[in-house]
C-alpha positions as CSV (number, residue, x, y, z in Angstrom):
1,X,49.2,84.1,-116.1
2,X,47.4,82.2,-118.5
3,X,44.0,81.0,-118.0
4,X,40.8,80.0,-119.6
5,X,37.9,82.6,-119.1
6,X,34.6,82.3,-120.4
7,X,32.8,85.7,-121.7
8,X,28.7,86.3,-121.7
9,X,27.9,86.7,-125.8
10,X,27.2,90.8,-125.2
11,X,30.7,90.7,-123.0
12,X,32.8,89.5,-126.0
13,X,31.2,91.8,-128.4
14,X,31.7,94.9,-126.8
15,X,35.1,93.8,-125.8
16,X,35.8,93.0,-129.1
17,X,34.4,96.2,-130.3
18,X,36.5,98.5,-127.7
19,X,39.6,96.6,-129.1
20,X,39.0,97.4,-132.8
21,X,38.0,101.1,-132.0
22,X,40.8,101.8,-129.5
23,X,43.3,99.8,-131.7
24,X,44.5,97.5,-128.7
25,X,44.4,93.8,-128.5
26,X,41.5,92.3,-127.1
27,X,43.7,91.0,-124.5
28,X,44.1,94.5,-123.1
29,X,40.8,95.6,-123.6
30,X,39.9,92.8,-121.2
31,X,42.8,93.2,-118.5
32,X,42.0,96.8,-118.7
33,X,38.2,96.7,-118.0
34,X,39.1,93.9,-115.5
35,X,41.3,96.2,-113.6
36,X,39.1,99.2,-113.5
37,X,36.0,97.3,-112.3
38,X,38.3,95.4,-109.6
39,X,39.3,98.7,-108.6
40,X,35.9,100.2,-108.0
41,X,35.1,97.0,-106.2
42,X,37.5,97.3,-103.8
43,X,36.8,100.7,-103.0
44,X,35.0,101.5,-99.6
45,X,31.4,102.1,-99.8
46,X,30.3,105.2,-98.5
47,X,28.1,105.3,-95.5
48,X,24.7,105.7,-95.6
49,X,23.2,108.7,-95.5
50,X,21.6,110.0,-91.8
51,X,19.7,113.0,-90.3
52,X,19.6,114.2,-86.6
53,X,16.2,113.9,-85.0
54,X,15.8,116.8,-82.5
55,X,12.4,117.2,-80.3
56,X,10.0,119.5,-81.8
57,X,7.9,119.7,-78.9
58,X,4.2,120.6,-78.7
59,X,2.5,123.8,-77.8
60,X,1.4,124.6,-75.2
61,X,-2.7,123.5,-75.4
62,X,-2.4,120.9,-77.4
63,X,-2.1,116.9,-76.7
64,X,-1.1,114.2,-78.6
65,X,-3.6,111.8,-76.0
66,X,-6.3,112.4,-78.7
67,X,-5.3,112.9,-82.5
68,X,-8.8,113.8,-83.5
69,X,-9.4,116.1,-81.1
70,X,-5.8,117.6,-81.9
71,X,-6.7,117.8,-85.8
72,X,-9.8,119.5,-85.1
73,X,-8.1,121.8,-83.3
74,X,-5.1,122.5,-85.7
75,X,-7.1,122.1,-89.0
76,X,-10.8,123.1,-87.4
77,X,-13.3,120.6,-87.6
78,X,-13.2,120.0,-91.0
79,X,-9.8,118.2,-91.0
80,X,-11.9,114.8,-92.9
């Protein structure tokens, strides 16, 4: 299929450059990078990563009704 395709400045020079070092036509180098990024395009993302949340509880003694007071008792009173 024939059609007109403009490339960004840096595109065409690296293009152009992968063609002279690989000794392929530029038309390849371009079907070919084409291709491979279509291809990683198309590919399903992965899903996100997630972590189980399990109850940790509290001991016995302690409440979470006042933090302070919880810190002082955890840390000592010099938690600040």
């Amino acid at each position: 299929m024939r059609t007109t395709l403009t490339l960004d400045p840096d595109v065409a020079v690296k293009a152009k450059r992968s063609a002279a070092r690989l000794g392929k036509s530029f038309k390849v180098v371009v079907n070919d990078a084409l291709r491979a990024g279509l291809e990683l395009s198309e590919k399903p993302k992965s899903k996100p990563y997630r972590t189980k949340a399990f109850p940790m509880g509290l001991k016995s003694g302690y409440s979470l009704d006042n933090i302070g007071e919880l810190l002082a008792q955890v840390e000592g009173e010099d938690y600040k």
